[in-house]
C-alpha positions as CSV (number, residue, x, y, z in Angstrom):
1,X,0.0,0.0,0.0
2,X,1.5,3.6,-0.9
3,X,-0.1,6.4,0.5
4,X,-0.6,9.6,-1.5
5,X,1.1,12.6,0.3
6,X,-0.9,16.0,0.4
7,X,0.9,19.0,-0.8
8,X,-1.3,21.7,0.5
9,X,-1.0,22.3,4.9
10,X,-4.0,22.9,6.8
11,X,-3.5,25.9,9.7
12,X,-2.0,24.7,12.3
13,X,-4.7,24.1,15.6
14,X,-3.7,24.7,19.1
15,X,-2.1,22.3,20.6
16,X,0.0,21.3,17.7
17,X,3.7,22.4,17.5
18,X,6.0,22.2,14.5
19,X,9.4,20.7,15.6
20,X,11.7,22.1,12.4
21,X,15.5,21.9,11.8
22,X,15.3,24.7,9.3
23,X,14.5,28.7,8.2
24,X,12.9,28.3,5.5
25,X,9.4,30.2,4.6
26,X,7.7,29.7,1.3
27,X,5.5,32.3,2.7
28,X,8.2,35.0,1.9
29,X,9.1,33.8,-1.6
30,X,11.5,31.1,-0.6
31,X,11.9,28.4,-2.7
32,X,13.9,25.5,-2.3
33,X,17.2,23.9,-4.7
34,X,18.1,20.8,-5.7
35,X,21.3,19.2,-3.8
36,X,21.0,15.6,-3.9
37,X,21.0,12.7,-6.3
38,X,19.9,9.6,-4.0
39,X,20.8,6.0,-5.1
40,X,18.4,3.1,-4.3
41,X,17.5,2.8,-1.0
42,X,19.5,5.7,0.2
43,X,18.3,8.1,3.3
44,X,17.9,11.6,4.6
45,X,17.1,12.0,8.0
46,X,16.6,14.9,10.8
47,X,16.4,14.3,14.2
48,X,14.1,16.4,16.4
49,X,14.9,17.6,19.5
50,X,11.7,18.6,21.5
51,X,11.0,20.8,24.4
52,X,10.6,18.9,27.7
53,X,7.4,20.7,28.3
54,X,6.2,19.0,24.8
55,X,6.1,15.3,26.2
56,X,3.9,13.1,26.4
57,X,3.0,13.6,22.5
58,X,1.7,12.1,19.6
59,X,3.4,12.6,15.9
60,X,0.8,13.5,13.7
61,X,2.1,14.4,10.8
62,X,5.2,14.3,8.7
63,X,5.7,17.6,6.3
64,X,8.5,17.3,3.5
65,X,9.4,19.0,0.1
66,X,11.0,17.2,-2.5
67,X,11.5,18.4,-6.4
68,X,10.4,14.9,-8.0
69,X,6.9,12.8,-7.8
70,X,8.5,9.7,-6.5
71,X,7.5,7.5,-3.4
72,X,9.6,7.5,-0.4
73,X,9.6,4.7,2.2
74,X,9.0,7.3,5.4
75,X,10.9,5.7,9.0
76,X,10.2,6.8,12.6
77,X,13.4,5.8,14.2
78,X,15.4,5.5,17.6
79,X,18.6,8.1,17.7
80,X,21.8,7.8,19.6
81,X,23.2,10.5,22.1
82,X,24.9,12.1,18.8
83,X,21.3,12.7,17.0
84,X,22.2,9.9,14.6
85,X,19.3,7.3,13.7
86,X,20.0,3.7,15.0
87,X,16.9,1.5,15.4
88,X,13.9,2.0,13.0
89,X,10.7,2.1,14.7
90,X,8.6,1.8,12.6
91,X,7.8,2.8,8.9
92,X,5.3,2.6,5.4
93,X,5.7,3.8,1.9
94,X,4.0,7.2,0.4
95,X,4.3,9.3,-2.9
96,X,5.3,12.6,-2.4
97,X,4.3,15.2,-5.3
98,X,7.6,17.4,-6.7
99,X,7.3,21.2,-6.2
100,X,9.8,24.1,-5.1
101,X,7.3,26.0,-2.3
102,X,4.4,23.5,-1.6
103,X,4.5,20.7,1.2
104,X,3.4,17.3,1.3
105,X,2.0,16.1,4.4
106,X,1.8,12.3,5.4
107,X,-0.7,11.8,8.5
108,X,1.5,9.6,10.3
109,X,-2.2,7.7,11.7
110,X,-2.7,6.9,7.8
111,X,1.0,5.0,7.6
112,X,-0.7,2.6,10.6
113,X,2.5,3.0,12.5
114,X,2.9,1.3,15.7
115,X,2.2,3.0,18.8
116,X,6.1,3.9,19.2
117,X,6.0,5.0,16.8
118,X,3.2,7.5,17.2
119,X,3.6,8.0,20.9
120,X,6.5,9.6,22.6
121,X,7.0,9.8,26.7
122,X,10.6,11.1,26.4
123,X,13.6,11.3,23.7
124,X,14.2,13.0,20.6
125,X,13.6,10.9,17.5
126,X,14.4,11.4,13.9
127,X,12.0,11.5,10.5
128,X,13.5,9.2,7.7
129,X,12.9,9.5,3.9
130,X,14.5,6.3,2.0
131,X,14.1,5.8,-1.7
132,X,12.5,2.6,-2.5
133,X,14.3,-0.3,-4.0
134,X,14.2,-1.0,-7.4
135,X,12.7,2.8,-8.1
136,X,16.2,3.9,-9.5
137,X,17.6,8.1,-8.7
138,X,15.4,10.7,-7.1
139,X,16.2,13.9,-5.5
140,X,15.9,15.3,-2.4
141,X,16.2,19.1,-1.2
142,X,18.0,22.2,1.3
143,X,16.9,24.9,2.0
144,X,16.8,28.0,-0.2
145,X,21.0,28.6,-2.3
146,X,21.8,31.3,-0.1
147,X,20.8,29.3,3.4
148,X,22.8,27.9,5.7
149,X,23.0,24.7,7.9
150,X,21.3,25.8,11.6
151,X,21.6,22.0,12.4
152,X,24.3,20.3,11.3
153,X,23.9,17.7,14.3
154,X,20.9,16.7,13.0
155,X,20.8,16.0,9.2
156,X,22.1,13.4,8.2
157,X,22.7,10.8,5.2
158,X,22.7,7.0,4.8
159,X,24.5,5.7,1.9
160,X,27.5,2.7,1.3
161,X,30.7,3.1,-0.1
162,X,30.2,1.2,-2.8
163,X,31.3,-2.1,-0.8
164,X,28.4,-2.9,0.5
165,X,28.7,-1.2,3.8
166,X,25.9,1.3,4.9
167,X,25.9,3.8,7.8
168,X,24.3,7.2,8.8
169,X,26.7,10.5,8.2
170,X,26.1,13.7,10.2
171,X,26.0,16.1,7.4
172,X,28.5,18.2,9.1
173,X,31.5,15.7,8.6
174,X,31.0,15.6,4.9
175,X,32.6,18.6,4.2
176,X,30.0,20.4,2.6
177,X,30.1,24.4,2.0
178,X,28.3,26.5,4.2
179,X,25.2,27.5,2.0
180,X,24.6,23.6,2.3
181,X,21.1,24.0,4.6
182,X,19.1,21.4,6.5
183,X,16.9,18.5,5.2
184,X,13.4,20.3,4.6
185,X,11.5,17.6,6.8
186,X,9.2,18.4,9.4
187,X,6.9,16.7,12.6
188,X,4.1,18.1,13.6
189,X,3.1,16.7,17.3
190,X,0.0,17.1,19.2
191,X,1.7,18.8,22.5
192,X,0.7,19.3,26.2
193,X,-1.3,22.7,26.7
194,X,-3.9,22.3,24.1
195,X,-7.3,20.8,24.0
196,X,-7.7,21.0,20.3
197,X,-6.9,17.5,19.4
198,X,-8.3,15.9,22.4
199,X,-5.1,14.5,24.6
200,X,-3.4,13.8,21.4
201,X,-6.3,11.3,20.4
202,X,-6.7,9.4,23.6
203,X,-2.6,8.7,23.5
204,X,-2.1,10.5,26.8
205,X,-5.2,11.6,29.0
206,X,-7.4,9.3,26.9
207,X,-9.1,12.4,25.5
208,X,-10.8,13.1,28.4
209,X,-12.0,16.6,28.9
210,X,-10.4,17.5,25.6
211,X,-6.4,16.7,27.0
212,X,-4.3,18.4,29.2
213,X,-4.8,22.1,29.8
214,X,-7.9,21.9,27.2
215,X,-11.3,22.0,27.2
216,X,-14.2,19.6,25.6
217,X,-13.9,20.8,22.5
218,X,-10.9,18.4,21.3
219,X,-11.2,17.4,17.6
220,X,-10.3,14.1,18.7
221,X,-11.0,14.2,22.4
222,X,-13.8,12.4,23.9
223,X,-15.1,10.4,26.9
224,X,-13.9,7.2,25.0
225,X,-10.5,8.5,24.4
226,X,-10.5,9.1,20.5
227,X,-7.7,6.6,19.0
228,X,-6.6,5.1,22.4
229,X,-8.6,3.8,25.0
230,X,-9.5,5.3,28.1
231,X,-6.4,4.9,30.0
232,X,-4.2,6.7,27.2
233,X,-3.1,3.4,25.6
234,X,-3.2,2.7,22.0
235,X,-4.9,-0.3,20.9
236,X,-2.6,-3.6,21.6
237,X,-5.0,-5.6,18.8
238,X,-3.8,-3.3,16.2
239,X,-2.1,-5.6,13.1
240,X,1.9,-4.6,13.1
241,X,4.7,-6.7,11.3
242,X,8.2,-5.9,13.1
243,X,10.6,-8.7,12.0
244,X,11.3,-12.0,10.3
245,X,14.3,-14.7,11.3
246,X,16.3,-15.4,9.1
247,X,16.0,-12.6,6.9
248,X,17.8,-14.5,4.0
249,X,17.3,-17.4,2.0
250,X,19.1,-19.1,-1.4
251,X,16.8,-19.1,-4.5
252,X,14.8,-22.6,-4.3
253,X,15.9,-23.8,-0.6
254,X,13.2,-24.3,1.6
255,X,13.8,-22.4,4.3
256,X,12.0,-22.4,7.8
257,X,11.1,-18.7,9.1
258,X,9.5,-16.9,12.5
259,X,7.3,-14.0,11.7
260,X,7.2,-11.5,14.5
261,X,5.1,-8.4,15.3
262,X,1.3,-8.0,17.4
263,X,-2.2,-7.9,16.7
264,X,-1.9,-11.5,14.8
265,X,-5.1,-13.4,14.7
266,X,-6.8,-16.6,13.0
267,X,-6.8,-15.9,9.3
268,X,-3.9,-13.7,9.4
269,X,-1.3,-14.8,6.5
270,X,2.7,-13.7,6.2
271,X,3.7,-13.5,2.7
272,X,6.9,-12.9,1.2
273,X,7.0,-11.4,-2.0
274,X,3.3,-11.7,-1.9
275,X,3.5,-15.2,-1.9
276,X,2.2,-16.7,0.9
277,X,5.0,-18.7,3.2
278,X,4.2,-22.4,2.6
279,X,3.0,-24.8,6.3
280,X,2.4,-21.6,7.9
281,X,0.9,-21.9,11.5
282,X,-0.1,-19.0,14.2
283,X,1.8,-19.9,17.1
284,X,0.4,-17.1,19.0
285,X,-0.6,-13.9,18.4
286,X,2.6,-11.9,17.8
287,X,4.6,-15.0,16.3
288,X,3.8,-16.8,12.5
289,X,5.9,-19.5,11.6
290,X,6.2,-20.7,8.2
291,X,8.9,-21.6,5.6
292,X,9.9,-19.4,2.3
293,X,8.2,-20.2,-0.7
294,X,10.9,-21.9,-3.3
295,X,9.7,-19.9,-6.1
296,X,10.6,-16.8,-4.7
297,X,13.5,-15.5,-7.5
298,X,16.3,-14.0,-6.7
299,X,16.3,-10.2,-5.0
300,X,15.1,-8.0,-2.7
301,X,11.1,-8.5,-1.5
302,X,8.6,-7.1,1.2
303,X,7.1,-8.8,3.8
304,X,3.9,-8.7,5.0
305,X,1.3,-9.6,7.2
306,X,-2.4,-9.3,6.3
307,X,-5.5,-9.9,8.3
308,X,-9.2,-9.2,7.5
309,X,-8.2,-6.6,4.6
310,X,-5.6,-5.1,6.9
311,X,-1.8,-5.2,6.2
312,X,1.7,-4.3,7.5
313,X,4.7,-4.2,5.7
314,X,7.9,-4.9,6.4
315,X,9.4,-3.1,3.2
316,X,12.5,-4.7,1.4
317,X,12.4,-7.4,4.8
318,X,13.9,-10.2,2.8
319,X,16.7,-11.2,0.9
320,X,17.2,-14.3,-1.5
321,X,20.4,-15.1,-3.1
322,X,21.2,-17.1,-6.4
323,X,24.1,-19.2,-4.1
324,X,25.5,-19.8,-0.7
325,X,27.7,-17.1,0.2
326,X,31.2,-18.4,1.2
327,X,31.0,-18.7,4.7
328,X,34.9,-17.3,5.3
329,X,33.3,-14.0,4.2
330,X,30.4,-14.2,6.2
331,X,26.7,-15.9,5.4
332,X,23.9,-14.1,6.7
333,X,23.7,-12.3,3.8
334,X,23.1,-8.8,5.2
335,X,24.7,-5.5,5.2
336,X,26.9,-4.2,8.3
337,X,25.5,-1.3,10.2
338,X,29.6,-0.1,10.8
339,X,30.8,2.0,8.2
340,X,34.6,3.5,7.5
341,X,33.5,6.7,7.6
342,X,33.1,9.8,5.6
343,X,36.6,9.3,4.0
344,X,35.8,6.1,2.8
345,X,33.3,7.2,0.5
346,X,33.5,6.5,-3.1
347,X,30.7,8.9,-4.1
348,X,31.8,12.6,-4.8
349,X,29.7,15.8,-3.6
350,X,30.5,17.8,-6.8
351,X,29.3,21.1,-4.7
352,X,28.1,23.6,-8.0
353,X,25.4,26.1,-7.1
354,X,24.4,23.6,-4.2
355,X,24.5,20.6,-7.0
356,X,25.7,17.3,-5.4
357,X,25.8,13.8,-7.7
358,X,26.6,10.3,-6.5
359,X,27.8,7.2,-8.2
360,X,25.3,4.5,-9.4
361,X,26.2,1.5,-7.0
């Protein structure tokens, strides 16, 4: 499922708060350039700091600009003490419409992200836009030519260098001029204060009285807590897919898998590929075993759970190989999450009125 970004912003209602790396303002004639050429399955990301008076929240929406119609896998992830992204959260595929001033917004509700997702007591977190495999180059934009970087701690880039190694770069080590500016990404949260959206949908106060500090008015608030429940939990029925073991296989071998996420029930089906995994069985209901279907070719494929016309994917979750990878080099088949740093890039930022190209890997 790909979800079809907005590009027109509604006013903001109180109670919602705009966490932003960035200056700019299409409002006074700023418009943005093009700086990046992204590979397959390369990522921006910003990390957002927010105010300790902000928490408990809930992400509503994600607000980017981008210069191409493409889709964009968009990630909720975990961040280190640097600011850097480490464990993805959670995360669901949307197209974004190309423009220079307009913003697409993706209701993060819509992407049926898991509650952490959605829900944050404490911590920053960072907003992550990956190109989808197989969908070949896209761009991605900075602010406006004659911007600066405010936070150079907190954009950053995912790429390999071209041996299969892949890791998160602070923008600020890749030696990038000074007009370089930030990632144009944005979160708007439903914060503390405001009854607006009704105790950020039942996710906090269970939209009781409208939320914290609001009234009865709350969009979303009611007595029954809008999304969550009435003691300002989300749902723990709701259908989520967050892993499968082994994430490998070789083309034509019969592999046994475990299928791992929440809200599983009777009738639910894991599929790899979209093909369904072959002796499947609910073991309970956050666990599916099953083994991978020996038709699946060779390549990259999602996973996914579906369950009474709902789905979750796990996007690009599997891996099959045409042959055994020689076990003195390793055989899980995956990438490693530790890098050789900036320096060992062997893609070029070719810096030319903030242009910025990249080797096809």
């Amino acid at each position: 499922m790909i979800l079809t970004a907005l590009t027109l912003l509604p006013a903001a209602l109180a109670g919602q708060v705009t966490l932003q790396n960035d200056d700019f303002d299409e409002t006074a004639g700023g418009t943005v350039a093009f700086s990046l050429n992204l590979g397959e399955a390369e990522c921006v990301a910003s990390t957002f700091v927010p105010d300790v008076d902000h928490y408990p929240f809930e992400l509503l929406y994600i607000d980017a600009i981008v210069l191409t119609t493409d889709n964009f896998e968009v990630g909720i992830w975990e961040v280190d003490s640097s600011g850097a992204p480490t464990v993805k959260i959670d995360a669901e595929a949307a197209q974004f419409s190309g423009s220079t001033t307009e913003w697409n917004r993706v209701t993060v509700a819509d992407l049926k992200l898991n509650s952490d997702a959605r829900f944050f007591e404490e911590g920053s977190f960072a907003v992550v836009l990956c190109t989808l495999e197989g969908q070949g180059w896209t761009s991605n934009t900075v602010t406006i030519p004659d911007d600066y970087m405010d936070y150079p701690d907190r954009n950053f880039l995912q790429t390999d260098d071209l041996t299969g190694t892949w890791e998160w770069f602070p923008m600020s080590d890749l030696g990038l001029p000074a007009s370089f500016g930030d990632w144009i990404i944005r979160a708007v949260i439903d914060a503390p204060g405001g009854g607006t959206d009704g105790g950020t949908d039942g996710g906090t106060d269970g939209g009781t009285d409208g939320g914290t500090g609001g009234d009865d008015t709350g969009a979303s608030g009611d007595d029954t807590g809008g999304a969550g429940s009435d003691d300002g939990t989300t749902d723990p029925g709701a259908l989520f897919l967050s892993s499968i073991t082994p994430d490998s296989a070789v083309a034509g071998e019969p592999v046994d898998v475990v299928v791992l996420g929440s809200g599983f029930a009777s009738g639910a089906e894991a599929r790899i590929g979209g093909v369904a995994l072959t002796g499947q069985s609910l073991a309970n209901d956050s666990t599916i075993t099953g083994r991978v279907p020996t038709s699946l070719p060779a390549g990259v494929h999602d996973v996914e759970v579906v369950l009474n016309g709902e789905s979750s994917l796990l996007l690009g979750g599997f891996v099959v190989t045409d042959e055994v990878v020689d076990e003195e080099k390793g055989s899980c088949g995956c990438v490693s999450s530790q890098g050789s740093g900036p320096l060992g890039l062997a893609w070029a930022l070719v810096i030319g009125g903030l242009v910025a190209t990249r080797r096809r890997r």
